[in-house]
C-alpha positions, -999 to 999 in steps of 0.1 A, spaced: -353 -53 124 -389 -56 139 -384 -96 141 -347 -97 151 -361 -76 184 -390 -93 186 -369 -129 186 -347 -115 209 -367 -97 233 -386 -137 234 -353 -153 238 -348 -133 269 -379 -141 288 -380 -175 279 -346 -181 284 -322 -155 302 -349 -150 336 -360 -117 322 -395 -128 339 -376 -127 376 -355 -93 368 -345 -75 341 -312 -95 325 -290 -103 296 -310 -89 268 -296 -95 231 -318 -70 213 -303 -36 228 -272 -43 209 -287 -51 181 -307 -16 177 -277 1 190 -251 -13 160 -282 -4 136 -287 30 149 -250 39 144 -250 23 112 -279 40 97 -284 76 87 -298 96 116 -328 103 96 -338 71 95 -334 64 130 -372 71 134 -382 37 115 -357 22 139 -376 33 171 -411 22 151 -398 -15 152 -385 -13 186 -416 -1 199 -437 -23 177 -419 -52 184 -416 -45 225 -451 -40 224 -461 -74 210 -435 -91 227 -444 -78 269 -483 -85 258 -482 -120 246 -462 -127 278 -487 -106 298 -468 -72 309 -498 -42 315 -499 -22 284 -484 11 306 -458 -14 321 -447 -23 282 -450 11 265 -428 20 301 -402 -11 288 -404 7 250 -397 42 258 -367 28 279 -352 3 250 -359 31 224 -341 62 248 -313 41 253 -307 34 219 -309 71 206 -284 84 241 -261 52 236 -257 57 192 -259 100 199 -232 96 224 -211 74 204 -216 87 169 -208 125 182 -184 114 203 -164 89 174 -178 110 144 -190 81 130 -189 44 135 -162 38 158 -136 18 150 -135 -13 180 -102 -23 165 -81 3 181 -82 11 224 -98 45 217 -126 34 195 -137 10 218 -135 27 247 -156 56 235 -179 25 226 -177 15 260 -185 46 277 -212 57 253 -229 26 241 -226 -1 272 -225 29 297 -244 63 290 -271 50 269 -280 16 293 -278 39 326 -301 58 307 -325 29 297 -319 16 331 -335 47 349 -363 43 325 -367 5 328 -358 0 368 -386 26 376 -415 9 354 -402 -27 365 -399 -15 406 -433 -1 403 -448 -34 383 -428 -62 407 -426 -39 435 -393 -45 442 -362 -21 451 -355 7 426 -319 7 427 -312 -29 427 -334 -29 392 -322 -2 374 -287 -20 379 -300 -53 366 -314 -32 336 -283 -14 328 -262 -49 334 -288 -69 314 -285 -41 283 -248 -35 287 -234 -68 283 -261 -72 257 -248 -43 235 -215 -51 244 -218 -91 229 -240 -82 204 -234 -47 189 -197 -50 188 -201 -77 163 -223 -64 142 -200 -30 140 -168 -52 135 -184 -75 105 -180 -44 81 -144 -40 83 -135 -77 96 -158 -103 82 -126 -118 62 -109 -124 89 -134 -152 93 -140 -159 51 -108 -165 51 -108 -193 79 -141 -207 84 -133 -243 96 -109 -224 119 -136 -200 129 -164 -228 135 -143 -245 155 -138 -217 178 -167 -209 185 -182 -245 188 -156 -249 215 -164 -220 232 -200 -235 238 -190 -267 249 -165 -254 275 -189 -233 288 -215 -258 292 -195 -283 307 -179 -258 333 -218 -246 343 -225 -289 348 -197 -297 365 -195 -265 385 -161 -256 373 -143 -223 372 -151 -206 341 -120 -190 338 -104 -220 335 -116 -238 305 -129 -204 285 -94 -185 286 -74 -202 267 -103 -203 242 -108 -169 240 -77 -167 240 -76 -183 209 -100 -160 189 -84 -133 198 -52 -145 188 -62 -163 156 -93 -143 145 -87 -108 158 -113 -83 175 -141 -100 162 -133 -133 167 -134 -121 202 -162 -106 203 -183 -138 185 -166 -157 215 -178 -138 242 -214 -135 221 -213 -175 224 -203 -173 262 -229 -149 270 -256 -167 250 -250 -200 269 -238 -191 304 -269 -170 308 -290 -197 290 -277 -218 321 -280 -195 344 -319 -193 332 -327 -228 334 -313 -225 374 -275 -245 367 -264 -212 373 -222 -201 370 -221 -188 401 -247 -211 425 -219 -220 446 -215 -183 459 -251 -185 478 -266 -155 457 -296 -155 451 -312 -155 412 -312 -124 409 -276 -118 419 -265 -149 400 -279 -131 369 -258 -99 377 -229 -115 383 -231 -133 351 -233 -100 334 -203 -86 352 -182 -123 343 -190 -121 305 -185 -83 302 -151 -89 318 -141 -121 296 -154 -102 265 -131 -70 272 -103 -92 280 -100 -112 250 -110 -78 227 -81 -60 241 -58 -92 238 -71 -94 204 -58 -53 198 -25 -60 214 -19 -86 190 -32 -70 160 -12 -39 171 16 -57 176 15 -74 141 7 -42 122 40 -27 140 56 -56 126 45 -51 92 48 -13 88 87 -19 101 89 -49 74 74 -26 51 99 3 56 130 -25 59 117 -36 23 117 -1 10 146 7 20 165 -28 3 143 -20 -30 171 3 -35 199 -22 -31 177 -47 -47 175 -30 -74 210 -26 -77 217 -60 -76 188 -71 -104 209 -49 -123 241 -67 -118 224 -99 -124 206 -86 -158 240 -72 -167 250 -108 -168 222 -126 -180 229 -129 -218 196 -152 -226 159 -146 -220 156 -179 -197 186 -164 -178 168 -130 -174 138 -149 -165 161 -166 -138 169 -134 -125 138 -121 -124 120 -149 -104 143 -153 -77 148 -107 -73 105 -109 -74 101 -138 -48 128 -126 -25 121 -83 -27 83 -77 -40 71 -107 -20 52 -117 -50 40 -151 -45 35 -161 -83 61 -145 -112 57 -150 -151 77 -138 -181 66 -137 -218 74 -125 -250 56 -119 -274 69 -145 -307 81 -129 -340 49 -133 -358 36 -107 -330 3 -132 -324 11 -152 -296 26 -147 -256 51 -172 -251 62 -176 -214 99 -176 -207 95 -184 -169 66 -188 -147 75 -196 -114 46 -202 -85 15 -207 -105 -5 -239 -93 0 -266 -118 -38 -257 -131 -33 -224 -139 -1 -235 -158 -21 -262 -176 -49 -240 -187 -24 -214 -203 -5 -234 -217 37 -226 -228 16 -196 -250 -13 -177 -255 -28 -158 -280 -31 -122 -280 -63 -121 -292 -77 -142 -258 -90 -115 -230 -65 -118 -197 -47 -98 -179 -12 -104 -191 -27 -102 -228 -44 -65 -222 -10 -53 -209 6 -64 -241 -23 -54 -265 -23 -17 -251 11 -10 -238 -5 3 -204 1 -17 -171 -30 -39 -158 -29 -35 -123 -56 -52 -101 -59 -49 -64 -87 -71 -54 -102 -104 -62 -136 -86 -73 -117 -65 -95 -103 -95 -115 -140 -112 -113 -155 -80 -127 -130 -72 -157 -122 -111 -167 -151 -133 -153 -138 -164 -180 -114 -168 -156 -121 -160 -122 -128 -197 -114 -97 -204 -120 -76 -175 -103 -103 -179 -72 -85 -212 -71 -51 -200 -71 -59 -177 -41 -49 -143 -54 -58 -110 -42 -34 -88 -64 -22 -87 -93 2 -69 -116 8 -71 -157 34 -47 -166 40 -45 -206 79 -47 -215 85 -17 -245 110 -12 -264 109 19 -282 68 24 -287 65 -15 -293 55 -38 -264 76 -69 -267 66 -85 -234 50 -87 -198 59 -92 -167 36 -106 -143 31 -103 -107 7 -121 -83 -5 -119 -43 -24 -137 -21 -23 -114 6 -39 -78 -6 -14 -51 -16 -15 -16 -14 -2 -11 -45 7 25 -39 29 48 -63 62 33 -40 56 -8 -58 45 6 -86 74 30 -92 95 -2 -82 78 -26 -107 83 -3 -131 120 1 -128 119 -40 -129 100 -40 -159 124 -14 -174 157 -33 -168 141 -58 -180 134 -51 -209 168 -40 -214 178 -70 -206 156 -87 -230 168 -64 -259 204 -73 -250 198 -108 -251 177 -107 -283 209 -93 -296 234 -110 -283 244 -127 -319 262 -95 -333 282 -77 -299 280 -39 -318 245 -45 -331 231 -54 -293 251 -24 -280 235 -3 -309 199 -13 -298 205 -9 -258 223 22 -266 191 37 -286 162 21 -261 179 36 -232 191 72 -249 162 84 -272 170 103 -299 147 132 -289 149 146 -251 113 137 -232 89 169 -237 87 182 -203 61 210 -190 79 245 -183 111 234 -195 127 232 -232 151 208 -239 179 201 -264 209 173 -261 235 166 -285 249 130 -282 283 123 -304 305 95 -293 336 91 -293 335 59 -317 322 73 -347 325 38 -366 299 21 -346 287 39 -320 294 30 -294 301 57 -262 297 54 -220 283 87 -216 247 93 -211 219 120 -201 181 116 -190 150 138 -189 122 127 -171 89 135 -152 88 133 -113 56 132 -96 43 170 -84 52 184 -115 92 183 -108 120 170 -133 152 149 -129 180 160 -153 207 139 -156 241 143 -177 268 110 -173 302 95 -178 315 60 -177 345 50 -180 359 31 -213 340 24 -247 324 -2 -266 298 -24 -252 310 -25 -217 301 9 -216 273 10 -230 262 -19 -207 273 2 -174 257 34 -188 223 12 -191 227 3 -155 239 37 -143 208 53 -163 181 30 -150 197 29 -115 195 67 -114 161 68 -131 148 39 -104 161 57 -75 146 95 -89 112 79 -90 115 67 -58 119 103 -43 161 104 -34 172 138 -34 202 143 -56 232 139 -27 216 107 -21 208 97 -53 246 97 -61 256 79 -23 233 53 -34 247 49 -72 283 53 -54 277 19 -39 259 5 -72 291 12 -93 314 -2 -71 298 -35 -77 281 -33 -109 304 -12 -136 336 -26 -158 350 1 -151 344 7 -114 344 43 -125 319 71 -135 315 108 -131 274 126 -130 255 154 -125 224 151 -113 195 182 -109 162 184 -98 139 210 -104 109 220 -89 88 252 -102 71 253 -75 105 263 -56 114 278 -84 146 261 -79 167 232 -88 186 210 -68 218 196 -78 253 174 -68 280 165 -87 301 128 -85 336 141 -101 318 157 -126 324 191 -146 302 217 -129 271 231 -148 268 266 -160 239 286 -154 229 314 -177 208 340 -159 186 355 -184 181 388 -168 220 398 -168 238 377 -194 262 360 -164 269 330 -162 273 313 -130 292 276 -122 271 256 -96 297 239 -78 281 239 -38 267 205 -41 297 183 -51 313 147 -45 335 124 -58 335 102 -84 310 70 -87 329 40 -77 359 37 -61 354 52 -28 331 35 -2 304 49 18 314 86 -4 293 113 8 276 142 -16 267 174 -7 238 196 -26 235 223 -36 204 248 -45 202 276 -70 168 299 -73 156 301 -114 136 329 -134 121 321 -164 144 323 -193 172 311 -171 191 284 -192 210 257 -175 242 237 -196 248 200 -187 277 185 -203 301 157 -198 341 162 -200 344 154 -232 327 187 -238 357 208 -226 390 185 -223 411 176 -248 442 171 -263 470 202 -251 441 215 -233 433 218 -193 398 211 -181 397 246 -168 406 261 -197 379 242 -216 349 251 -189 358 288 -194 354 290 -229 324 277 -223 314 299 -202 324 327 -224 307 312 -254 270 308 -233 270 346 -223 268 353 -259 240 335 -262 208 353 -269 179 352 -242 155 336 -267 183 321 -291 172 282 -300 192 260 -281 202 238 -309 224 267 -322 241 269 -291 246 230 -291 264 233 -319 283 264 -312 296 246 -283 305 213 -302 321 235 -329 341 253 -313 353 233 -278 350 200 -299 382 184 -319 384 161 -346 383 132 -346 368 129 -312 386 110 -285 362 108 -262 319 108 -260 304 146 -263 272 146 -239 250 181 -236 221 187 -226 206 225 -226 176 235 -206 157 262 -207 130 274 -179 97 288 -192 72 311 -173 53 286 -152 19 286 -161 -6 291 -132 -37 298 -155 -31 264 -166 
């Protein structure tokens, strides 16, 4: 600190005319960027090294020892006002990216604290070179102003934009080599300086953001005032005298310097508006997108076909600029990569068509432990897999995603995602790489099976409906699945249970048209779809607008009814809509009724473009048991649909309060249930507990 002042503080007298007046003086933004980026505590040491080096600096170019201890006390006052001002007024380091963080910079750091140090310094330099009071003070505060202004606002900007210029440092050279040499040939040839240096600051700003900027106008203000020092002054031709010229300077670079930093915010501003709309156009067509992988995975009846699908869905929606698929071989040893798809050719040759499972990468550890491998920097990846950080340093990414593909408990792929440009990464991408992941893995399991049509169906049927519903905090859970085709099993209805973020559930109960494995195909879709869409936050009318539009495109049978709840227990609620579906019955514990929730309703999934759902809300207590079922539950043969939903009812307010639901799942199927079955028996029971808020 001590030496940077010291070098400074020499560069000024020798160079910038500091011996005629005071003038441009690097070193007050120096101490100013340091104050406001160290503890206040230590802001004492600071002030030692300003003072020290001051000191030594105004004796060996013979200043009195009053006059310099007078030149310390200003540098070191101004420092403390300027950082105190800024710091209180910005709670912190302020931010010079935005308008408001540099304008509290402005008025605090380039205004309060150099008037300050100006008051201080013009009266001890009046008194020592008897000159006017007012005319040096203003010198002072130019001199430290546009100092703190080139100076300190880089220094505060490196922290937060130093890879602007990392990650273009020919670029970033060149721009500020240019800089120099337009500003000294304007200052030779007596040239406008506006001329030739606007459309190169121009440039930084445009190219290299707020910092480039301010580097520019650091290089401008380092060599016009070197000129001006040497007497081939900017402004000779206006008569001033050298004094004035040096002023003036000041005013010119302070002027070019705000100019391109507030060009240089426009732009960024205007970029980041264009990204945080791209961002929210992409969100909203991961939806669609997701839709249409669907339809494509539906289709694809070989792994390389799935891997087709899956490269061109990642490179057009997730914006991922490298994509690999592999499966792990039968023997369960190696990785072998179905697709890889923007890799450089040397990452490709180093792993090869396979790896083993035993070598440490990312795509390996997702495998080995079933848990995503998700990476969001280039450090990251250096710190966890160094053996390779070469090599990915070389292929330019910044994030990366491994996401294991299991079927059942048993990991029997990965799919792997890779960014140059940083990602956020957040529980939106993640939610939708996870939906990928999960289609495609149904899709791999499909096309693993594809020899033997009912033995494929069997295996999608049981990796997307589990045999057990998902143990769910607060809630207990029964289903009973019997379809229609007892021979091979083979049924379009479905139901899911699963987790939602903030400690809500998603409950679904499903009916597709037909049987066989076009059903099962389309209740896959319709399951993942729905699951997709839940994680991404859609409230349950939407949820079923959104899989309205799916259907139509992506069933064989362009038809399917659903319920769909969601409950909170925070609320202490559920919400819920129906798509031409039976309406659930609602048991209220306390009284033994049983209530149909029909409010939120809609038609059926499919045929009817742009449908609209509406919801509906019911309040809960614990005990409360809800009955999910599909029609196959309570229509049949020389028997009407309402007939069948109110023996139902009657046979669920005989239930016991603490009854196990199993019992009742039978009950129902016993009773409401023909043989042989003619069509797929779906129900789910749910139970609310007493939410726990010890726990």
């Amino acid at each position: 600190m001590a030496l940077a002042y010291a070098a400074g503080a020499t560069l000024s007298w020798q160079s910038f005319g500091a011996h005629v007046t005071p003038a441009f003086f690097p070193p007050a933004g120096v101490t100013l960027a340091l104050m406001l980026l160290t503890p206040r505590p230590r802001w004492a040491v600071i002030v030692a090294a300003i003072v020290t080096a001051e000191l030594a600096v105004d004796l060996y170019f013979g200043v009195g020892v009053a006059t310099a201890l007078g030149f310390a006390t200003a540098n070191s006052v101004e420092a403390i006002v300027g950082a105190s001002v800024v710091s209180a007024w910005c709670g912190g380091v302020p931010d010079l990216r935005t308008r408001r963080g540099l304008g509290k910079f402005l008025v605090g750091a380039c205004l309060a604290g150099p008037i300050v140090g100006g008051l201080i310094g013009g009266t001890v330099s009046s008194l020592q070179n008897s000159a006017p009071w007012l005319t040096t003070a203003l010198h002072w505060w130019a001199g430290d102003a546009i100092g703190v202004l080139v100076v300190g606002a880089p220094i505060l900007l490196w922290t937060k934009q130093s890879y602007v210029l990392r990650n273009r440092p020919v670029e970033s050279a060149a721009v500020l080599a240019v800089t120099a040499v337009l500003s000294l040939v304007a200052i030779m040839w007596q040239a406008p300086l506006t001329l030739p240096l606007l459309p190169v600051m121009v440039w930084a700003a445009l190219r290299l953001d707020v910092i480039g900027a301010a580097l520019a106008g650091a290089v401008v203000a380092f060599t016009v005032n070197y000129m001006t020092g040497t007497g081939r002054a900017a402004f000779r031709l206006f008569g001033l005298a050298e004094a004035g010229r040096l002023v003036t300077t000041q005013i010119f670079v302070a002027v070019m310097v705000l100019v391109a930093m507030l060009i240089a915010q426009e732009a960024a501003g205007r970029v980041a508006a264009l990204r945080a709309s791209e961002a929210e156009r992409r969100e909203r067509d991961r939806l669609q997108t997701l839709a249409q992988l669907a339809q494509v995975l539906s289709a694809a009846l070989t792994p390389s076909q799935i891997g087709d699908a899956v490269v061109k869905q990642l490179y057009t929606d997730a914006g991922a600029q490298a994509v690999a698929l592999g499966l792990v071989t039968a023997d369960g040893r190696r990785l072998e990569w179905v697709k890889t798809a923007g890799y450089p050719q040397l990452v490709q040759d180093k792993f090869g068509p396979s790896v083993s499972l035993d070598d440490l990468s990312a795509s390996t550890e997702a495998v080995r432990t079933g848990r995503p491998v998700v990476i969001g920097s280039a450090a990251e990846y250096r710190r966890r897999y160094s053996q390779n950080a070469d090599l990915m340093a070389r292929t330019g990414a910044e994030s990366l995603v491994n996401w294991p593909l299991i079927s059942g408990t048993k990991p029997i792929g990965v799919l792997a995602m890779m960014w140059t440009q940083p990602q956020a990464l957040d529980a939106a991408q993640l939610a939708y790489i996870s939906a990928v992941a999960t289609m495609v893995t149904q899709g791999l399991v499909r096309a693993q099976m594809y020899a033997d049509e009912h033995a494929r169906a069997a295996v999608l049927q049981a990796a997307v409906l589990p045999s057990e519903p998902a143990d769910v905090a607060d809630l207990e859970v029964t289903v009973t699945y019997e379809p229609a085709d007892d021979e091979h099993g083979l049924g379009g209805d479905w139901y899911d249970v699963m987790a939602l973020p903030k400690g809500r559930t998603y409950l679904a109960v499903g009916d597709v048209v037909g049987h066989g494995l076009p059903a099962v195909e389309d209740m896959a879709q319709l399951r993942s779809a729905g699951r997709a869409m839940a994680l991404q936050g859609l409230p349950p009318s939407q949820l079923l607008a959104e899989l309205n539009t799916f259907t139509a495109h992506a069933s064989h049978g362009r038809f399917a009814t659903m319920a769909v709840a969601v409950f909170d227990p925070a609320a202490g609620a559920i919400s819920y809509a129906l798509a031409g579906h039976p309406p659930m019955l609602l048991r209220r514990a306390r009284e033994g009724d049983v209530v149909r929730l029909v409010d939120g309703c809609g038609p059926v999934l499919g045929p009817i473009h742009d449908a609209t759902y509406t919801e509906g809300q019911a309040r809960l207590e614990p005990g409360d048991t809800l009955v999910m079922y599909t029609d196959g539950l309570v229509e049949a043969t020389g028997r009407h649909l309402e007939t069948g939903i109110t023996m139902a009812e009657k046979l669920i307010a005989g239930w016991k309060p603490d009854g196990p639901l199993n019992a009742g799942c039978r009950q129902l199927t016993g009773a409401l249930v023909s043989r042989p079955r003619r069509d797929d028996v779906c129900v789910v029971i749910v139970r609310f507990r007493p939410v726990d808020c010890h726990g």
